[in-house]
N, C-alpha and C positions, 0 to 999 in steps of 0.2 A: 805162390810166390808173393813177398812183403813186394808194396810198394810203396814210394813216400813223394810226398808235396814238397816241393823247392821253396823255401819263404825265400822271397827277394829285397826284404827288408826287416831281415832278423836286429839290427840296431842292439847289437852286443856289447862292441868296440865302439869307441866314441875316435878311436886313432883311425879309423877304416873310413875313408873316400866313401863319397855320396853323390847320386847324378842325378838331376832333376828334370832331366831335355833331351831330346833324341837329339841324335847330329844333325846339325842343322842344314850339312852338305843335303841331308833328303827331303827339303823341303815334305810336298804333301804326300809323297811316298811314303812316309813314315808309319803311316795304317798299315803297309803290311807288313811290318816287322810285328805290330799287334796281333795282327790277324794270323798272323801264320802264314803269310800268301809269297811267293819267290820273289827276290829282288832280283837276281841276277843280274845281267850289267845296268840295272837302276842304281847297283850299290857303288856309291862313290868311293875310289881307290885313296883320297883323301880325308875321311872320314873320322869324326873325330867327337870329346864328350867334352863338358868342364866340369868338374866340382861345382858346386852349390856352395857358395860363400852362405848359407842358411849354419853351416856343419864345416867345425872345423879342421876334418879328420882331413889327413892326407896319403894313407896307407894305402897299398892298392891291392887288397886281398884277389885269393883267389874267384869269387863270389862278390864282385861289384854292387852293392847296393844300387838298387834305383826306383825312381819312383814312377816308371814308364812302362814299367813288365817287359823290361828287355832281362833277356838270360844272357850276363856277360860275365865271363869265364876268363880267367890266365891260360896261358899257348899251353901249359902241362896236365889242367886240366880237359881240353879242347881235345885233344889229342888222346885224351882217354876215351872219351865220349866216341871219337874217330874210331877206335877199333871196336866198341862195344854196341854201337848205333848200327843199327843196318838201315835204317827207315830211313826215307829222303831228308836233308837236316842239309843247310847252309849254315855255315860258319863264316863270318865277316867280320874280317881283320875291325881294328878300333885303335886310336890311337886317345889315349886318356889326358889331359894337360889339366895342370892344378889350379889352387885359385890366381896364382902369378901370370894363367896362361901359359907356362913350357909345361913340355912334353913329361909327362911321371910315368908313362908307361905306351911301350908298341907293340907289347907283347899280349894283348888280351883280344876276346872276340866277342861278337852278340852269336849266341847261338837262337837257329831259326826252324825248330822242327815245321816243315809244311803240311799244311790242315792239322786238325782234329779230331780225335778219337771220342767215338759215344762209349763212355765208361763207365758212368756213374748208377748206381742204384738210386732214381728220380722218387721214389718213394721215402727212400731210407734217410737220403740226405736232405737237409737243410737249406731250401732253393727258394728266393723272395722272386714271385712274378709281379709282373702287373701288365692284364690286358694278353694274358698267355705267354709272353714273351718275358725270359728270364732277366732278372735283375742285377743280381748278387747270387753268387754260392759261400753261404756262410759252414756250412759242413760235409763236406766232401766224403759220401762214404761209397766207394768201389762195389758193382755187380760182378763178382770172380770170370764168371760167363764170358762177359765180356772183353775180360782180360786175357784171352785164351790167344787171340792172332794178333794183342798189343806191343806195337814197339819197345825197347827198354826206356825213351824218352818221347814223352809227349804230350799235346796240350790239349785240354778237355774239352770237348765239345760244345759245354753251356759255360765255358769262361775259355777264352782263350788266352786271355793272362796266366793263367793256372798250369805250371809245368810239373808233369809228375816225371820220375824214373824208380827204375824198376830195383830190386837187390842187387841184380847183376852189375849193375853201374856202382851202386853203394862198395859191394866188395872190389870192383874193379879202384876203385878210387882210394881204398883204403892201402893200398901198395904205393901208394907215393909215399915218400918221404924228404921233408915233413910231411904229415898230412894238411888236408887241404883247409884254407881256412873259411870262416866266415859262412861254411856252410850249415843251416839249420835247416833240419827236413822233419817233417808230420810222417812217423806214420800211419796210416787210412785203412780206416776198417773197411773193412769187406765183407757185404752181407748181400748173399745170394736172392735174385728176383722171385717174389711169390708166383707159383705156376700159378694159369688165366683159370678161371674156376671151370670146373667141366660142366658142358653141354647136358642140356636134361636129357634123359631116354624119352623117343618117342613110339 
C-alpha cells in the first residue's frame, strides 16, 4: 500500500492563511501536541490561532498551514480521518481569528495522532545525526515490513513533526466535494530492510 508525507507548508496559494504560534491558551503544554503525547483536559476549550501578519493570506483551507507541525484540518476533513483512523488520534476543536483578530474560522481542528511509529528504512533514508541522536530526516524512505501493523495516520518515530497517511485516507478524501484543498502529499518509497548477514557455520 502507497503511503504519503503530509507537507504542512506547501505555500501554493498566497490567498491561504498562515500560523506561526501554538495557541497560546497552552502555555508549556504545547510540547505535546509536538510530541504526539495526549492533551486531554490540558486542552483548552477556548483555544484558539492568529494569522501571521508575516503573510497576507486570509483563506482558511482545508490544510492550515503552519509553522509549528500541528496537523490542522477543516470539521469535513476531520471527520474523514474519524471513520478511516482506527489508532488513538485526538482531535481538538481550533478556533482560527485573522489578522483584525475576529474569528475566520470554528470549524477546524489540530489533529494529534499519539506516539510514533518506527517506519522508516534508517539505511535507506536520508537521516543527519549528531552524537547518535537524530537531527533532521531529510528523506524519508519507508521499510514495507514495518508498515504491516501501521495505522492509516501517523507520526514517524525519528521526527515527530512528520505525519504520514496511508491510500486509504487518500482515496477516502478524495469523495469530498469539492476536493480538499491545500493538500500536498510526497509519495515515499519504500524499500525493504536488507536481511542481518548469516551466521558462519561452525
Amino acid at each position: 500500500m502507497n503511503h504519503y508525507l503530509i507537507h504542512l507548508m506547501p505555500r501554493e496559494n498566497p490567498d491561504y492563511c498562515f500560523i506561526d504560534k501554538y495557541p497560546k491558551e497552552l502555555g508549556l503544554k504545547s510540547y505535546k501536541i509536538a510530541h504526539g503525547e495526549r492533551l486531554g483536559p490540558d486542552y483548552p476549550a477556548n483555544a484558539r490561532v492568529y494569522m501571521t501578519d508575516r503573510y497576507s493570506g486570509i483563506q482558511t483551507p482545508d490544510l492550515v498551514e503552519n509553522a509549528c507541525g500541528m496537523l490542522i484540518v477543516s470539521k469535513r476533513v476531520k471527520e474523514v480521518l474519524e471513520r478511516t483512523t482506527m489508532a488513538t488520534v485526538e482531535y481538538l476543536p481550533l478556533t482560527i481569528c485573522n489578522h483584525k483578530k475576529r474569528v475566520a474560522s470554528s470549524d477546524h481542528f489540530i489533529v494529534n495522532p499519539i506516539g510514533t511509529v518506527d517506519c522508516l528504512n534508517l539505511k535507506a533514508s536520508d537521516i543527519v545525526y549528531h552524537e547518535d541522536k537524530v537531527v533532521a530526516v531529510r528523506d524519508f524512505v519507508l521499510d514495507p515490513a514495518k508498515l504491516e501493523h501501521a495505522p492509516p495516520l501517523f507520526r514517524v518515530q525519528e521526527d515527530s513533526y512528520a505525519y504520514i497517511m496511508s491510500e486509504q485516507i487518500l482515496e477516502a478524501l478524495r469523495t469530498l466535494e469539492p476536493r480538499p484543498t491545500n493538500f500536498l502529499l510526497e509519495l515515499l518509497n519504500q524499500v525493504p530492510a536488507s536481511p542481518a548477514s548469516a551466521l558462519p557455520a561452525t
